[in-house]
C-alpha positions in Angstrom: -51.1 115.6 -29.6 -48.1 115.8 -32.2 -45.7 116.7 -29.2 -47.1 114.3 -26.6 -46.4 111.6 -29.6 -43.0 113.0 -29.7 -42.2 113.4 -26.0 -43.1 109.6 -25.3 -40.5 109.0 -28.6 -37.4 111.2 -26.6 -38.5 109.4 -23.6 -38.2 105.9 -24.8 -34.6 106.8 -26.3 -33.3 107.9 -23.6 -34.5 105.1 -21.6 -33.0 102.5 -24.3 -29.7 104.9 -24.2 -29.8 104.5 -20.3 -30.3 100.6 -20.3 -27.4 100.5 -23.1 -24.9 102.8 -21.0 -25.5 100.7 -18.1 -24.9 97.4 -19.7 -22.0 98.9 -21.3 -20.7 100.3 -17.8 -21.2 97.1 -15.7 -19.5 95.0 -18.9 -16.2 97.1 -18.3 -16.7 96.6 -14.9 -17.1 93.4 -14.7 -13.4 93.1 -16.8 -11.9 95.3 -14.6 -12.5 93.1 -11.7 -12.4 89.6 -13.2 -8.5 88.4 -12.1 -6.0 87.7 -14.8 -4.4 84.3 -14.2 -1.3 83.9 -16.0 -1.0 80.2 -17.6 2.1 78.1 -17.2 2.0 76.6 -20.9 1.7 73.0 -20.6 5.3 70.8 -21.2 4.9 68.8 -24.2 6.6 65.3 -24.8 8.8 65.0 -27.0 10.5 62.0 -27.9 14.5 62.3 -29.0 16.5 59.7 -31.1 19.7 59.4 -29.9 22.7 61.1 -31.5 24.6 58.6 -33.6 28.4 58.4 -32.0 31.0 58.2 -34.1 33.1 56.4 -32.1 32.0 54.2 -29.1 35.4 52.5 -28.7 36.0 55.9 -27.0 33.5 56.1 -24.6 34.2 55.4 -21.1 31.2 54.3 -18.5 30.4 56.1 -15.1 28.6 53.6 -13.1 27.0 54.8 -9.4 25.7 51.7 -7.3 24.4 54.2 -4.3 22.3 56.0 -6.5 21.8 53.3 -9.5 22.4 54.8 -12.8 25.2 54.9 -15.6 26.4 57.0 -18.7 28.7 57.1 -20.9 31.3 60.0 -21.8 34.4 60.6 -24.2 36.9 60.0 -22.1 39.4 61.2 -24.3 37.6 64.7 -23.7 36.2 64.8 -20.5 37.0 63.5 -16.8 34.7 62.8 -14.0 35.4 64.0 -10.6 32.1 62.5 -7.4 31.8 63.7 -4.5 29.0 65.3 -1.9 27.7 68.7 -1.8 26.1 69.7 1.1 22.9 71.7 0.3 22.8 73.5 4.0 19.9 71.5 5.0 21.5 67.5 5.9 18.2 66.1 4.6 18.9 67.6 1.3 22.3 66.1 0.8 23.8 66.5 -2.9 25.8 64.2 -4.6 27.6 65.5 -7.7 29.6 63.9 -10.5 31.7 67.0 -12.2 32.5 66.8 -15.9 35.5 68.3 -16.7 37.2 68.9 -19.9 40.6 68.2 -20.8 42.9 68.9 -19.8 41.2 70.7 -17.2 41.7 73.6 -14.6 39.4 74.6 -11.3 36.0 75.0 -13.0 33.7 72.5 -13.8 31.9 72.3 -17.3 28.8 70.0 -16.4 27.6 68.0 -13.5 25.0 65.0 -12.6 23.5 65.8 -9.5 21.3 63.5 -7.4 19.3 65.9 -5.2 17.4 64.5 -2.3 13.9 66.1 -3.4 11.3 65.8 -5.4 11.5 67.5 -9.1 8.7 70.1 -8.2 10.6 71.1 -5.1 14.1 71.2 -7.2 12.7 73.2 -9.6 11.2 75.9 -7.0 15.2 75.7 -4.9 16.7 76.7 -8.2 14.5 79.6 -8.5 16.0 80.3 -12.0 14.1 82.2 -14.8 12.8 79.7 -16.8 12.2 80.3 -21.1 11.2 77.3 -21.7 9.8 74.2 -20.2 9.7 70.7 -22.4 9.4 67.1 -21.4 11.3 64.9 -23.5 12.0 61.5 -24.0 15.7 59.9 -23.9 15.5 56.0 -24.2 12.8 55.8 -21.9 13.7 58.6 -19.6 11.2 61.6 -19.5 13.5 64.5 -18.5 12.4 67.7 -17.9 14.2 70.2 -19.8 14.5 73.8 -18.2 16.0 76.3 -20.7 17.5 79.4 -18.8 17.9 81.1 -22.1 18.8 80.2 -25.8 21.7 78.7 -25.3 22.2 76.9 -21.4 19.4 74.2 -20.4 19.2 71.7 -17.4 17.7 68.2 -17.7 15.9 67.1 -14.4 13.9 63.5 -14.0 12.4 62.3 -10.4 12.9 59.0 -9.7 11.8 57.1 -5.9 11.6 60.9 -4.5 14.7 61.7 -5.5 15.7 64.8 -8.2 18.7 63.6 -11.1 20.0 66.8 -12.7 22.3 67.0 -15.5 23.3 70.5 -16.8 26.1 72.6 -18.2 27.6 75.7 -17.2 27.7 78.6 -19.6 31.0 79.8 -20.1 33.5 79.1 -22.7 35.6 76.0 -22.9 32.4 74.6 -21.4 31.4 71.2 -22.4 30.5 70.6 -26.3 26.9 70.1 -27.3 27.9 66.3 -28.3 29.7 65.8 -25.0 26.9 66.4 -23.1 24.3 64.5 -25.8 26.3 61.4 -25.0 25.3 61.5 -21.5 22.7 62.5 -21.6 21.6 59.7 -24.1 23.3 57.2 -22.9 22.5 57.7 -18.7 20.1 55.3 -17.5 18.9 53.6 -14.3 20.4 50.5 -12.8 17.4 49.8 -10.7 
């Protein structure tokens, strides 16, 4: 009777190890197979006071009736050179106001771009590596930041299907960080 006591013991641990094993088993399982899905953080909004200029007597202002919107830049550092871009696709035209430093040679140090797209299709053309993605508020304007790495970002805002991009390019001599704050807080929309 003693071992028939103690067979029934071994025979209900091994069950109990059993169930626990296959639990275990079909836990892992079940993790192995569930798909990962990687999560685009979420933009936040930030707003931004504008940068105090020092002196506003030497701005100039770049005014585009076609595409309705203004800013303002140092003219006694930069010059503004407009013209079209085609994007290869006619329905996709480009317009493009250069910034330039000066005195100037062939490359351009900054552009705002009107792209005939939406922002979300922009975004996916540029097919950039993106660090960072932030929504911020200049006077009123909720421009999508895009930061390429620690130093270069683009600004991007959609407005009546189209895509307005201002940016710098990352080399030296390229325009200064209160260059392109001016514009960028100073650029709004006619319409």
């Amino acid at each position: 009777m003693n071992q028939k006591g103690f067979a029934n013991i071994i025979l209900v641990v091994v069950i109990l190890v059993l169930i626990l094993l296959g639990a275990v088993g079909y836990f892992v399982l079940m993790k192995k197979l569930t798909p990962v899905t990687q999560q685009t953080p979420t933009p936040t909004k930030t707003h931004v006071s504008p940068t105090p200029t020092s002196q506003t007597t030497d701005l100039k202002t770049y005014t585009n009736i076609q595409y309705g919107f203004e800013f303002q830049y140092p003219f006694k550092d930069l010059s503004v050179a407009e013209g079209y871009v085609s994007s290869g696709d006619p329905e996709k035209l480009v317009y493009v106001v250069n910034i330039f430093t000066i005195p100037h040679g062939q490359d351009r140090n900054g552009l705002v771009g009107v792209v005939n797209s939406s922002l979300e299709q922009t975004l996916q053309a540029l097919n950039r590596p993106t660090v960072e993605k932030q929504i911020l508020d200049y006077n009123g304007i909720y421009w999508t930041r895009i930061s390429r790495d620690s130093v270069v970002s683009d600004y991007l805002v959609e407005r009546n299907g189209q895509t307005f991009w201002l940016g710098v390019d990352p080399y030296p001599g390229a325009l200064t960080k209160s260059g392109f704050e001016t514009i960028l807080n100073t650029f709004k929309f006619l319409k």
